[in-house]
FINU-294600 format. One line per field, with one value per atom (N, C-alpha, C): z, y, x; atom name; residue number from 1; residue in three letters. Coordinates in steps of 0.001 Angstrom, whole numbers, plus 500000, padded with zeros to 6 digits. Example, Ala and Ser with C-alpha at 12.3 -4.5 7.8 and 13.67 -1.06 7.14 Angstrom:
! FINU-294600
z = 507800|507800|507800|507080|507140|507870 $
y = 494310|495500|496700|497750|498940|500030 $
x = 513190|512300|513200|512850|513670|512900 $
atom = N|CA|C|N|CA|C $
nr = 1|1|1|2|2|2 $
rest = ALA|ALA|ALA|SER|SER|SER $
END
This chain:
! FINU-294600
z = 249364|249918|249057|248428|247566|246282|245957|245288|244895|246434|246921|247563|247196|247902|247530|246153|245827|246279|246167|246614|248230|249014|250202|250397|249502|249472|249183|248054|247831|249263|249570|250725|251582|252025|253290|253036|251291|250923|250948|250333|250505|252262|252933|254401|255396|254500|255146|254754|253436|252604|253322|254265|254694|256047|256328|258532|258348|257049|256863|256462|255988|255878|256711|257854|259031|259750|259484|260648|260553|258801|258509|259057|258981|259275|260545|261516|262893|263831|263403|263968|263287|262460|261630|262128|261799|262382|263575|264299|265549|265313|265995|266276|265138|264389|263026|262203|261952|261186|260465|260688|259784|258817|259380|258787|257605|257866|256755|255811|256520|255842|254591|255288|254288|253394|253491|252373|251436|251433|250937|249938|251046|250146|248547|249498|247998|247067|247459|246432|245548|245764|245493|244514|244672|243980|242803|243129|242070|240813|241336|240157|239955|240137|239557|238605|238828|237264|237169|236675|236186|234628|233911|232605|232138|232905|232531|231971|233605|233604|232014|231707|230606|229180|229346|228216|228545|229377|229587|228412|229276|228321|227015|226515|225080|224683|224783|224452|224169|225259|225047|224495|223932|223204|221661|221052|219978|219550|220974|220356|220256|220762|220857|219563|218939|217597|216679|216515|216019|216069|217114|217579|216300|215538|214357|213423|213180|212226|212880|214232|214602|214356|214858|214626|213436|212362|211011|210236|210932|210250|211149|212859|212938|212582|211901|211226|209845|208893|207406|207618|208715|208701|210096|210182|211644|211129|209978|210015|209366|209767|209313|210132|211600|212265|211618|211110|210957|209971|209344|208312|209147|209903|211000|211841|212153|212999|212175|211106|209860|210032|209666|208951|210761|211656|212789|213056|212568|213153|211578|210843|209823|210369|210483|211463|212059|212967|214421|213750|212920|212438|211751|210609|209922|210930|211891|212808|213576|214030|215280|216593|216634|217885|218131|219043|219593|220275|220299|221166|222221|222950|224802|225111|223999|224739|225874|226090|227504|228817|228389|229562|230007|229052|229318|230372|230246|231199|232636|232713|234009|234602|234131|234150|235077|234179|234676|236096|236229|237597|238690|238638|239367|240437|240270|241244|242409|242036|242863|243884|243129|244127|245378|244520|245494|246495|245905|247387|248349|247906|248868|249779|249244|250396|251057|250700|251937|252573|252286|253205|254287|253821|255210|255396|255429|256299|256516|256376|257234|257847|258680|259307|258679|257624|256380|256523|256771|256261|257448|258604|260014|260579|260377|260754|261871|262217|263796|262617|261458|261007|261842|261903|261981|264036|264694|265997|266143|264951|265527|265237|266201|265924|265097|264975|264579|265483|265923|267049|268099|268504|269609|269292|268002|267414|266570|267347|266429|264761|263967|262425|262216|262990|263264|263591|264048|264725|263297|263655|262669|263263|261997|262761|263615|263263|264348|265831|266153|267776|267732|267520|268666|267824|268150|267955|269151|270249|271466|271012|271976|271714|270073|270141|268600|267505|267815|266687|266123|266413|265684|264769|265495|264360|263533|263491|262662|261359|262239|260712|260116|260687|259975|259440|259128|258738|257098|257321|256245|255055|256332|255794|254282|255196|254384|253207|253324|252585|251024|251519|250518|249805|250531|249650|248815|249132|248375|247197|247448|246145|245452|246052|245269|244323|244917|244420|243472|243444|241897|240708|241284|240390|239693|240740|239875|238950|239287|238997|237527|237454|236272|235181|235980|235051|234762|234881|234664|233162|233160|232385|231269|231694|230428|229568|230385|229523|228774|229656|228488|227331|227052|226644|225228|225335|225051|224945|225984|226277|226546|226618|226983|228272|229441|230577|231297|231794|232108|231538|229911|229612|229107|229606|229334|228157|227845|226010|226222|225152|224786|223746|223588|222290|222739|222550|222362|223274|223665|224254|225712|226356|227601|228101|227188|227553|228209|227778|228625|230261|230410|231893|232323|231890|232202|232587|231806|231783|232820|233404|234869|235724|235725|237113|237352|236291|236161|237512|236849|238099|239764|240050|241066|241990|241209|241479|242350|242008|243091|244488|244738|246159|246625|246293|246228|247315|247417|247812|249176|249907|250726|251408|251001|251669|252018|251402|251840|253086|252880|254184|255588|255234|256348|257356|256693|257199|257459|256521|257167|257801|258252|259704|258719|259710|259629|259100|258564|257763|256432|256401|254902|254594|255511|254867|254721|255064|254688|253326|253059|251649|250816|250933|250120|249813|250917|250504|250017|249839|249228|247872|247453|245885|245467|245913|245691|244960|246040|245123|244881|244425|243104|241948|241977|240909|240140|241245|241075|240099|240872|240326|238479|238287|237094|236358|236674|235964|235294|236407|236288|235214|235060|234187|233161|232893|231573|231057|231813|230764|230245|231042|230552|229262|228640|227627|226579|225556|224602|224033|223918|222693|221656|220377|218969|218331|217345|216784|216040|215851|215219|213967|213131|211192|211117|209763|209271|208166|208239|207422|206424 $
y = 512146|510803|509765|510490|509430|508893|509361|509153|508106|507997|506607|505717|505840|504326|503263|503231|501641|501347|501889|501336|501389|502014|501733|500334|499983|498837|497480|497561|497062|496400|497876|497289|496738|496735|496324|494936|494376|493177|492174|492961|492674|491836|493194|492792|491642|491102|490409|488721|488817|487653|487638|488486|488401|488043|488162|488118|486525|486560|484621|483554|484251|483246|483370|484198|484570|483301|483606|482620|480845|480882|479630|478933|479685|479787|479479|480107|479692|478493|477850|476157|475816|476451|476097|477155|478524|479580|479787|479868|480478|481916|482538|483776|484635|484066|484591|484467|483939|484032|485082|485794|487596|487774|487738|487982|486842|485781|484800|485126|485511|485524|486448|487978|489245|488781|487577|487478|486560|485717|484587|485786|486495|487458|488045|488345|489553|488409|487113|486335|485888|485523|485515|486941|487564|489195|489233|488965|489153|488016|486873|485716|486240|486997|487335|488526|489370|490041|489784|488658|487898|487936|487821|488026|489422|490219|492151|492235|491456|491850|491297|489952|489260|489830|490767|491175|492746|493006|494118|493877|492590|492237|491876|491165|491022|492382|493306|494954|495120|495288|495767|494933|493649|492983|493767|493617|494151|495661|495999|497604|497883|496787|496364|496087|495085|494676|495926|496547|497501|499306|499004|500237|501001|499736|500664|500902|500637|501032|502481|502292|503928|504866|504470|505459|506047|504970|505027|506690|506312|507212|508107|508413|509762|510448|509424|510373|510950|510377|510700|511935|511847|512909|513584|514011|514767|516179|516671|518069|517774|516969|516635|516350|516074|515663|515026|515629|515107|514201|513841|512827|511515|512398|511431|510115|510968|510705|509808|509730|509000|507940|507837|506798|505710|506272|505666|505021|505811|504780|503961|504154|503129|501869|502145|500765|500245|500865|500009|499430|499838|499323|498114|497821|497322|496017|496090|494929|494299|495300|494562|495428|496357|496816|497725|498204|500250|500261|502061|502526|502376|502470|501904|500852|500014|498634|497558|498792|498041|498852|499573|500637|500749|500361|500111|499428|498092|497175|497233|498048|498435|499315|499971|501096|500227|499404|498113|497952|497079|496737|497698|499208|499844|500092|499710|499722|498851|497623|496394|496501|496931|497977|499066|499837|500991|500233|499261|498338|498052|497093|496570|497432|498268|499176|500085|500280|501181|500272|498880|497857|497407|497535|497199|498226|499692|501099|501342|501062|501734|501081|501587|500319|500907|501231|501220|499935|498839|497853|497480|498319|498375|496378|495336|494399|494418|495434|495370|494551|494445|494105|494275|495910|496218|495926|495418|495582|493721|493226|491679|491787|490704|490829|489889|490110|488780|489288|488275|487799|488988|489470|490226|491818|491923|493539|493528|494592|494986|495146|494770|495125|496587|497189|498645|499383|499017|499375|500255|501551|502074|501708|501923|502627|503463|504100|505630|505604|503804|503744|503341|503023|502744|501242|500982|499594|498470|498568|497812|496366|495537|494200|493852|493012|492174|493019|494252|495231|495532|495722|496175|494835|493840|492460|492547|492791|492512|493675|495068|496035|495991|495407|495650|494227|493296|491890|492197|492957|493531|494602|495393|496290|496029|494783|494582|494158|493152|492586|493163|495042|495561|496196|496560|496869|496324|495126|493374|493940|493421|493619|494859|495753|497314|497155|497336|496898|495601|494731|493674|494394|495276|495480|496886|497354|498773|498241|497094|496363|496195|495555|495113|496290|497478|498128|499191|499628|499932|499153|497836|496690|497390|497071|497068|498717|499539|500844|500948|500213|500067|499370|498204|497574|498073|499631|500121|498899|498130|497753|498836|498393|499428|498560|499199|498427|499307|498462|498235|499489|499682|500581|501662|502170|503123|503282|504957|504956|504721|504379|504728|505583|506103|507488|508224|509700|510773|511835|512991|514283|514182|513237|512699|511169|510678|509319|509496|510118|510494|510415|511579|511286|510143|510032|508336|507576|507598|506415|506717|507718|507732|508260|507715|507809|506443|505520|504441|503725|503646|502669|503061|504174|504971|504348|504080|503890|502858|501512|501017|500919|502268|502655|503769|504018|504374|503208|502275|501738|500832|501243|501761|502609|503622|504862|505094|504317|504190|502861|502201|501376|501613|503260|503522|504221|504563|505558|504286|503529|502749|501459|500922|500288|498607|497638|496551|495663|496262|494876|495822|496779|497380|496630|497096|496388|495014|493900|492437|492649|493256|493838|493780|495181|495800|494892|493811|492830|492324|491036|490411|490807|491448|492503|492585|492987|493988|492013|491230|490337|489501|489525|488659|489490|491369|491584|491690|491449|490602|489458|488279|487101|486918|488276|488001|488583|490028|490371|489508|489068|487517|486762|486245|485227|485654|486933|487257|487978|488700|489717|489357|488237|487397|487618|487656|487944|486849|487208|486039|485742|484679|483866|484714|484902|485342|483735|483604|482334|482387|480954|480909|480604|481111|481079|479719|479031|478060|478747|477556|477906|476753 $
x = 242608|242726|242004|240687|239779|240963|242102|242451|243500|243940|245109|244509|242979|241985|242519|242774|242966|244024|245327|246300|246207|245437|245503|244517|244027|243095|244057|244927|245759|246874|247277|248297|247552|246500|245876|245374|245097|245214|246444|247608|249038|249313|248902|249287|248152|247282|246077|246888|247903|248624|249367|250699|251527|251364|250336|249636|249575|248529|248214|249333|250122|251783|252579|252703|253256|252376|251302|250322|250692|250671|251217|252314|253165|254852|254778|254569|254693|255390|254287|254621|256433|256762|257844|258754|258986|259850|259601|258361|258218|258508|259017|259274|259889|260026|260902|260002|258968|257637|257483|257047|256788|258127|259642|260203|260442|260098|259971|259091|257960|257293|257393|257700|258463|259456|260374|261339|260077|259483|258646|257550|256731|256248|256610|257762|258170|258735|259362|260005|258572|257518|256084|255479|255870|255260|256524|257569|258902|258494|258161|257757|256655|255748|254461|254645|255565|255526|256506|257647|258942|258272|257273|256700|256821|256539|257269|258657|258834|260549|261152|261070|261326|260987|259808|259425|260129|260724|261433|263129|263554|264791|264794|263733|263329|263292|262811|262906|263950|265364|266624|266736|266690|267904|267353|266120|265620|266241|265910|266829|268247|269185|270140|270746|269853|270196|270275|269028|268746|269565|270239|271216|272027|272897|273720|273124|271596|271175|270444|270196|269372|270367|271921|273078|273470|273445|273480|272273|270867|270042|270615|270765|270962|271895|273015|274356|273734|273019|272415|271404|270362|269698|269586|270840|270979|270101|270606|269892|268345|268087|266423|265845|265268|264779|263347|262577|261491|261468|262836|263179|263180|264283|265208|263655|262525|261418|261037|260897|259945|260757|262024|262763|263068|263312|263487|262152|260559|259254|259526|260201|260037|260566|262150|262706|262108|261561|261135|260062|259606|257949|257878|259456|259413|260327|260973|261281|260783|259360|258168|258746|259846|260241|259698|259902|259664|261174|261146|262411|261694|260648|260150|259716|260015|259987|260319|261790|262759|261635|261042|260738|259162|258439|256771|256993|257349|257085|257905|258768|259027|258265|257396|256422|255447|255193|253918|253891|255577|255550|255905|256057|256137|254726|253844|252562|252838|253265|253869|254781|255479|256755|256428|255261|255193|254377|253314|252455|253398|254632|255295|256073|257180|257451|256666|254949|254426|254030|254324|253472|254471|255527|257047|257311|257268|257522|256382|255391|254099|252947|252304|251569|250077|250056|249197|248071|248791|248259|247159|247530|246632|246688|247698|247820|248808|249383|250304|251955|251652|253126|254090|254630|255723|256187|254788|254956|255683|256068|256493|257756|258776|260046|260417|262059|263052|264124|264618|266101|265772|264325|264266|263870|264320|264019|262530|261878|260655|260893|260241|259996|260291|259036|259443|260667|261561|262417|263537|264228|264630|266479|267313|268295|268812|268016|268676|267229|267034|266811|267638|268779|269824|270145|271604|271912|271978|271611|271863|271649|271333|271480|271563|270821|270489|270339|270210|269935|270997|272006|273675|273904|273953|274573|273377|272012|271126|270775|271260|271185|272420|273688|274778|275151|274307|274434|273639|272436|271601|272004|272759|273402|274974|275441|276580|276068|274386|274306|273925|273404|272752|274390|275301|276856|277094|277087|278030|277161|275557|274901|274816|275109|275245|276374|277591|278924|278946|278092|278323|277473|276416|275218|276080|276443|277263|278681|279602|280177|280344|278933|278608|277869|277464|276618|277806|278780|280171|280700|280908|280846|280421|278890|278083|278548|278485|278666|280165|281096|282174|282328|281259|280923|280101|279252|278219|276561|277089|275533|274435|273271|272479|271843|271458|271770|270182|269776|268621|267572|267578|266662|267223|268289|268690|269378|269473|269561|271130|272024|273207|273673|272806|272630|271947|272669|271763|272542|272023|272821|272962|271610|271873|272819|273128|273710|274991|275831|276810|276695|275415|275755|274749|274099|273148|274467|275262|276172|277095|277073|278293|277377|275986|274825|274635|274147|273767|274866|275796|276659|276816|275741|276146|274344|273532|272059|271901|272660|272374|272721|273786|273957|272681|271742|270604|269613|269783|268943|270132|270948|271378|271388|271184|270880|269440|268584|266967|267113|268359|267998|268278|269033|269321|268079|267007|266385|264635|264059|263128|263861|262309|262228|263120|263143|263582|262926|261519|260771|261176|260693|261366|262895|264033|265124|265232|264703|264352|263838|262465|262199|263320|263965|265266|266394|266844|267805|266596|265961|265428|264933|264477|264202|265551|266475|267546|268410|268404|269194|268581|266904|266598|266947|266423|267193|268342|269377|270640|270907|269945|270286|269449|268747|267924|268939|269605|270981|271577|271999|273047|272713|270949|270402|269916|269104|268688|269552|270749|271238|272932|272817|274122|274522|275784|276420|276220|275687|275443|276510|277137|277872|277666|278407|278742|278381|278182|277622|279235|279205|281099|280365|280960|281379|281958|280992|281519|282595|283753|285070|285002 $
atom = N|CA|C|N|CA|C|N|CA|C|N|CA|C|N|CA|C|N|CA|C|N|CA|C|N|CA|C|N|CA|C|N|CA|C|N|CA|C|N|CA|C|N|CA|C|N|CA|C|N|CA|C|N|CA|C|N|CA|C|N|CA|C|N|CA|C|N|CA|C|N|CA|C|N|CA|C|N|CA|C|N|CA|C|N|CA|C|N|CA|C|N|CA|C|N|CA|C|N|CA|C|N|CA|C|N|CA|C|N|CA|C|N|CA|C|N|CA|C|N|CA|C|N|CA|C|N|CA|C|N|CA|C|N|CA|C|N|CA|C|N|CA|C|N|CA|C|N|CA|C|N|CA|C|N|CA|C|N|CA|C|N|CA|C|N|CA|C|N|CA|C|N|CA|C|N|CA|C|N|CA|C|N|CA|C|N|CA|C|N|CA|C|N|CA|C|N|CA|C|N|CA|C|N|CA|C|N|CA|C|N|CA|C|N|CA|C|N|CA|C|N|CA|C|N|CA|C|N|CA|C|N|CA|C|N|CA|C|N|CA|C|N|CA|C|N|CA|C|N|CA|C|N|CA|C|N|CA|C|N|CA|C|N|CA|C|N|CA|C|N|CA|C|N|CA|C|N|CA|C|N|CA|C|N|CA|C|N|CA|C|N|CA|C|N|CA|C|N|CA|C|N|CA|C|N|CA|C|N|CA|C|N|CA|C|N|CA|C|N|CA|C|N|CA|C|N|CA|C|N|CA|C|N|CA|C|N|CA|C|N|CA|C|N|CA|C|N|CA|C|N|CA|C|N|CA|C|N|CA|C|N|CA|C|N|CA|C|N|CA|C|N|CA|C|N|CA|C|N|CA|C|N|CA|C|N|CA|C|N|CA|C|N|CA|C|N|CA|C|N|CA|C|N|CA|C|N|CA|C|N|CA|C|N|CA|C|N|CA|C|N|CA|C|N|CA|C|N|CA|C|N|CA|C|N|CA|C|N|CA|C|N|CA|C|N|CA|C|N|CA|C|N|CA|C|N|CA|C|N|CA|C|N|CA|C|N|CA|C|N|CA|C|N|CA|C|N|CA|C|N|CA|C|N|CA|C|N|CA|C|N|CA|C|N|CA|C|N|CA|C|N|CA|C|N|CA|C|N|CA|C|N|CA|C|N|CA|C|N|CA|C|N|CA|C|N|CA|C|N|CA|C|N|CA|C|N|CA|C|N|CA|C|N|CA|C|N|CA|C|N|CA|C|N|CA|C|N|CA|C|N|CA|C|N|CA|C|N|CA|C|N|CA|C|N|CA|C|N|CA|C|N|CA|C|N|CA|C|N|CA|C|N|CA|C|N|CA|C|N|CA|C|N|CA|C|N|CA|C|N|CA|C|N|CA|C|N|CA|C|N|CA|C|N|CA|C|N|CA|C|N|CA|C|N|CA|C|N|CA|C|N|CA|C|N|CA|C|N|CA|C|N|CA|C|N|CA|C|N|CA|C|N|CA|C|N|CA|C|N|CA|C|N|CA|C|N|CA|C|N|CA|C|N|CA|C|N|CA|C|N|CA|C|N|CA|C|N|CA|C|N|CA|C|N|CA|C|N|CA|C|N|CA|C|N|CA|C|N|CA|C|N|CA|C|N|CA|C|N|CA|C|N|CA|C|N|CA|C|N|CA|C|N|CA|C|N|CA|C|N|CA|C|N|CA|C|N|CA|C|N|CA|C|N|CA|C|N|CA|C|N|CA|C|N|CA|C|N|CA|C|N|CA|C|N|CA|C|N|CA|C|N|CA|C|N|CA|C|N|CA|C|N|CA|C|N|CA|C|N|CA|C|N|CA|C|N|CA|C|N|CA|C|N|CA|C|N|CA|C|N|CA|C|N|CA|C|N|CA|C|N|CA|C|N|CA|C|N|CA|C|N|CA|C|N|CA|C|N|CA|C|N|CA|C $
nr = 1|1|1|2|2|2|3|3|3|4|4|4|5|5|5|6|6|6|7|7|7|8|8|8|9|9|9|10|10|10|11|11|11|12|12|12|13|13|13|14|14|14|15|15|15|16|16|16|17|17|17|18|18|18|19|19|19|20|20|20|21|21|21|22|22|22|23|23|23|24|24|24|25|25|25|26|26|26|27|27|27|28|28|28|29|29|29|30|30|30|31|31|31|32|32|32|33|33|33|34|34|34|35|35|35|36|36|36|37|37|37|38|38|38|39|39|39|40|40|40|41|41|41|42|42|42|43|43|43|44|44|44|45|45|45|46|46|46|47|47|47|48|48|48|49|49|49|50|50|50|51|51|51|52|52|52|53|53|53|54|54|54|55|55|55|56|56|56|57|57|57|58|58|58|59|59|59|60|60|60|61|61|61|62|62|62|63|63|63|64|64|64|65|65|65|66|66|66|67|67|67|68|68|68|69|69|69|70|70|70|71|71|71|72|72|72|73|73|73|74|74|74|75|75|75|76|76|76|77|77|77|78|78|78|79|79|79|80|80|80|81|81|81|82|82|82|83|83|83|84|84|84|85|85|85|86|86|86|87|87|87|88|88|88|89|89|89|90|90|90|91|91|91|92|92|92|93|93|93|94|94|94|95|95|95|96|96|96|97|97|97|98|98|98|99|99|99|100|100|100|101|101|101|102|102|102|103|103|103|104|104|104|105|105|105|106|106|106|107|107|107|108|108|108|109|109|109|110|110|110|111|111|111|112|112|112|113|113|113|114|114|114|115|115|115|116|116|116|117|117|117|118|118|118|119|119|119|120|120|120|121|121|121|122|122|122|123|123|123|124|124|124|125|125|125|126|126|126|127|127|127|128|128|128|129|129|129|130|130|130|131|131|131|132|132|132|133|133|133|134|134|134|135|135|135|136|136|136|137|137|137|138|138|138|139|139|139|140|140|140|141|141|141|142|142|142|143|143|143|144|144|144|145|145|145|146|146|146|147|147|147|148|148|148|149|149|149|150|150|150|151|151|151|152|152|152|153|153|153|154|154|154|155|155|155|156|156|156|157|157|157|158|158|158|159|159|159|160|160|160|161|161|161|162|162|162|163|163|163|164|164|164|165|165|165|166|166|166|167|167|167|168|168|168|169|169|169|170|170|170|171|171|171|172|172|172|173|173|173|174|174|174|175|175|175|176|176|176|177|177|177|178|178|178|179|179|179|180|180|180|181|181|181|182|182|182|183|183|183|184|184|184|185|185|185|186|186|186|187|187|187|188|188|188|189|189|189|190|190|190|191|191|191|192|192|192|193|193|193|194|194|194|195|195|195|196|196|196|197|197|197|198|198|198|199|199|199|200|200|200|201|201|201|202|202|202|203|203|203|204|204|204|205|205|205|206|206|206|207|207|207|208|208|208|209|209|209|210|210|210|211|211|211|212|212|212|213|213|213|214|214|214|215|215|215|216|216|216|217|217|217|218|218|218|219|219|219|220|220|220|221|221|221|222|222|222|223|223|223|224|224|224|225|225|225|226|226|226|227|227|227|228|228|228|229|229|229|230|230|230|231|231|231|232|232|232|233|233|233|234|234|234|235|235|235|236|236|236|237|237|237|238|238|238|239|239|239|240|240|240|241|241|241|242|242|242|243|243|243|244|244|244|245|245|245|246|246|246|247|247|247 $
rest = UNK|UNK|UNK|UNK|UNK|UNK|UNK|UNK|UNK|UNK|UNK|UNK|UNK|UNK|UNK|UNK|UNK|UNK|UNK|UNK|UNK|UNK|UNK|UNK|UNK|UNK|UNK|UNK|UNK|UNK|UNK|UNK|UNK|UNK|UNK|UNK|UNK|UNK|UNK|UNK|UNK|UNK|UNK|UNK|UNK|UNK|UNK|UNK|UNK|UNK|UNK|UNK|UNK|UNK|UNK|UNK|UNK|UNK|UNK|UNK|UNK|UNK|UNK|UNK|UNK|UNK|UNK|UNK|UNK|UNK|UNK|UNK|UNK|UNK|UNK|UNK|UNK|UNK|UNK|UNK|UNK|UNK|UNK|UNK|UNK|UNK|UNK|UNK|UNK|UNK|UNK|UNK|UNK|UNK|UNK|UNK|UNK|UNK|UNK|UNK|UNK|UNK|UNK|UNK|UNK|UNK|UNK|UNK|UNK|UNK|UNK|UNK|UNK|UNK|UNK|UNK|UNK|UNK|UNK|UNK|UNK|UNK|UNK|UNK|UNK|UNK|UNK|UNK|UNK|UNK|UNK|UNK|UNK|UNK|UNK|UNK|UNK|UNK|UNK|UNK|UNK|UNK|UNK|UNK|UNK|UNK|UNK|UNK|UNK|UNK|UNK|UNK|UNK|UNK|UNK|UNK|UNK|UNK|UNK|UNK|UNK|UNK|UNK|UNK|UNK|UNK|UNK|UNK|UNK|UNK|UNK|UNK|UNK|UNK|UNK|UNK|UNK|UNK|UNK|UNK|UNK|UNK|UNK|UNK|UNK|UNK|UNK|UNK|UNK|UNK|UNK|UNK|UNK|UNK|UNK|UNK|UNK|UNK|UNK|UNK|UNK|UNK|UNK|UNK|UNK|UNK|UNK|UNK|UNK|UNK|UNK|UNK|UNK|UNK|UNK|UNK|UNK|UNK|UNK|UNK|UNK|UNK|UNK|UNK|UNK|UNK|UNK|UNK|UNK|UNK|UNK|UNK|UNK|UNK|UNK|UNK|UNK|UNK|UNK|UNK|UNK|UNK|UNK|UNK|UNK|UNK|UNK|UNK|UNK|UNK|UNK|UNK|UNK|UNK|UNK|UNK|UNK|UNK|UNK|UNK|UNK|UNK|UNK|UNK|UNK|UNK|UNK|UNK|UNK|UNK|UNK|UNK|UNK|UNK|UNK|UNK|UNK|UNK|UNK|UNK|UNK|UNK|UNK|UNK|UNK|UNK|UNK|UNK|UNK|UNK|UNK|UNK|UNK|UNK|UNK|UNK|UNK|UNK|UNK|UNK|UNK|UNK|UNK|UNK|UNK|UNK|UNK|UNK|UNK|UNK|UNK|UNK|UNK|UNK|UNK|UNK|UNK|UNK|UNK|UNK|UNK|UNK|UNK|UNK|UNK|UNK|UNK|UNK|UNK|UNK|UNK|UNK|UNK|UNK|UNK|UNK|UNK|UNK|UNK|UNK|UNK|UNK|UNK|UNK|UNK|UNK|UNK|UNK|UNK|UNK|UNK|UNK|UNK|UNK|UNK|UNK|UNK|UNK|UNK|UNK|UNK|UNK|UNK|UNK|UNK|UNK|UNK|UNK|UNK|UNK|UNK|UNK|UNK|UNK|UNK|UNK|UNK|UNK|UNK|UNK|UNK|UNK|UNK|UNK|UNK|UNK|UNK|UNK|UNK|UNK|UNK|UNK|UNK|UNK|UNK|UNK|UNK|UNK|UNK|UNK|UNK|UNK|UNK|UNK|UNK|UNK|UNK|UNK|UNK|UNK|UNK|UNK|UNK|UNK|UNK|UNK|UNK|UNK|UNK|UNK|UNK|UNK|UNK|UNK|UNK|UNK|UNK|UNK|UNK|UNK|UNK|UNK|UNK|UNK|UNK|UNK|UNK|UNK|UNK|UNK|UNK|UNK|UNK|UNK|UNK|UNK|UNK|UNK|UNK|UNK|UNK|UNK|UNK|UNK|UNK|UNK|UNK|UNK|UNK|UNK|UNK|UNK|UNK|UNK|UNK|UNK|UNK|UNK|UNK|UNK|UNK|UNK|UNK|UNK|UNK|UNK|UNK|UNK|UNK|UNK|UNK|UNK|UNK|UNK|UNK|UNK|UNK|UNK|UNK|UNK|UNK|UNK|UNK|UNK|UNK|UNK|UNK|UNK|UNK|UNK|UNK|UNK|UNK|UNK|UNK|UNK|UNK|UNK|UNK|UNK|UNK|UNK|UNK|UNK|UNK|UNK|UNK|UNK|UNK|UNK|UNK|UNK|UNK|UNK|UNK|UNK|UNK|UNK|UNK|UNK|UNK|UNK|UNK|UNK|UNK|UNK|UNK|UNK|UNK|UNK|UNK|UNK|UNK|UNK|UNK|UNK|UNK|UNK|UNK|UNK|UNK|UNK|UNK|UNK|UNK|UNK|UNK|UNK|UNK|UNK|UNK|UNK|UNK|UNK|UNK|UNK|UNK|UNK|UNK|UNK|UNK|UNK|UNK|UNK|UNK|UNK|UNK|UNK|UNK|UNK|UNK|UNK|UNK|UNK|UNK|UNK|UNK|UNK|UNK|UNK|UNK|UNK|UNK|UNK|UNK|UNK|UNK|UNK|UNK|UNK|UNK|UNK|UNK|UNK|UNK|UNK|UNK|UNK|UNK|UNK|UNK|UNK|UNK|UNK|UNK|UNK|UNK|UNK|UNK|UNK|UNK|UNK|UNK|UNK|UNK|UNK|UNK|UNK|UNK|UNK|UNK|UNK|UNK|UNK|UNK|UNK|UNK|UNK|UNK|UNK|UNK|UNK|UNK|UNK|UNK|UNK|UNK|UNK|UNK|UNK|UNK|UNK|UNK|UNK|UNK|UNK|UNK|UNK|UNK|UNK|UNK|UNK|UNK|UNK|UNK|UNK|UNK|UNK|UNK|UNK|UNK|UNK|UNK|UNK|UNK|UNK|UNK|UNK|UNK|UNK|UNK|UNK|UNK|UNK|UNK|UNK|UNK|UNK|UNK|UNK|UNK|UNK|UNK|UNK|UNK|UNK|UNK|UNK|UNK|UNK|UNK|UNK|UNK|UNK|UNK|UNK|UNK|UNK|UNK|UNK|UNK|UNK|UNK|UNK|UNK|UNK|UNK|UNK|UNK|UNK|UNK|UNK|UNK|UNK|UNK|UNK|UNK|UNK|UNK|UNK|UNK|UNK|UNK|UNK|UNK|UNK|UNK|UNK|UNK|UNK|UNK $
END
């Protein structure tokens, strides 16, 4: 237990920010407070490592550039590996890149992540979170109590909302692999890419299937995360223009 102190220190800080913007909120949402507050939160934690993320996409584009020349050496010294090793830290060395550049920094913000969802599925945070409602349903409240009143239009309003965004995000990450983009990190070379590349478009129905099973402040979480990382798709990984040739 001595060993998940901090992060239990963490969430219980997390959830002391979220009680006090709930508290704020009030006079303004009333009764919908907490859950405001849970989308406001995480939109607050998402702009706070938005500098990762960015230095996440600066990564792929570098290795991006750099791709036909990694392909190039592993066709010349396939039966050399330790040639192959030299001449690939030569590249990267001699451009300013690394091959984990797309991937450190998702590394980073994975602590952030894990705070926030034990802080909306668990009452970790010992603030009675999950005991406040929206439109009548506890935070707490899972799917499988039941859909009666307000609870059916409210998990299946959430619910649709995490499809739509599954289905553009897989959409597009489909795209990209026909494309041979390399799409959020992942290699497009090597003995595993193949199937990377027909999992990848399958991942973000992954986080659907986690909304089926925690409570209702978690899934406010999950849509809210789920389509800012949407809308950053959308904005950093947008398709660059080709620069046009003077004639």
């Amino acid at each position: 237990m001595l060993a998940f102190a901090p992060l239990h220190g963490a969430v219980g800080t997390a959830a002391t920010a979220v009680t006090w913007l709930a508290d704020t909120l009030h006079p303004l949402t009333g009764g919908a407070a907490t859950a405001v507050a849970i989308v406001l939160f995480t939109i607050a934690v998402r702009l706070l490592v938005s500098p990762l993320t960015l230095a996440q996409v600066r990564g792929e584009r570098r290795r991006a550039v750099l791709a036909p020349q990694v392909r190039d050496l592993q066709r010349r010294y396939a039966d050399d590996p330790a040639r192959l090793q030299s001449e690939l830290f030569g590249l990267y060395r001699s451009a300013g890149a690394s091959p984990v550049a797309g991937c450190l920094p998702a590394l980073l913000q994975a602590p952030f992540f894990l705070i926030m969802y034990r802080l909306f599925s668990t009452d970790e945070g010992g603030t009675g979170l999950l005991d406040e409602r929206l439109a009548g349903v506890p935070l707490g409240w899972h799917l499988s109590d039941g859909l009666t009143g307000a609870a059916g239009p409210l998990f299946g309003a959430l619910l649709a909302a995490l499809v739509a965004l599954a289905w553009w995000s897989s959409r597009r990450a489909r795209r990209a692999a026909a494309a041979g983009v390399t799409v959020a990190g992942t290699p497009t070379e090597g003995p595993g890419a193949a199937t990377l590349g027909r999992l990848v478009p399958l991942l973000p129905y992954l986080t659907v299937l986690v909304a089926l099973v925690v409570p209702l402040a978690a899934v406010l979480y999950l849509v809210t995360t789920t389509a800012w990382t949407a809308a950053e798709q959308a904005v950093l990984r947008r398709p660059r223009a080709e620069p046009v040739e003077a004639r």
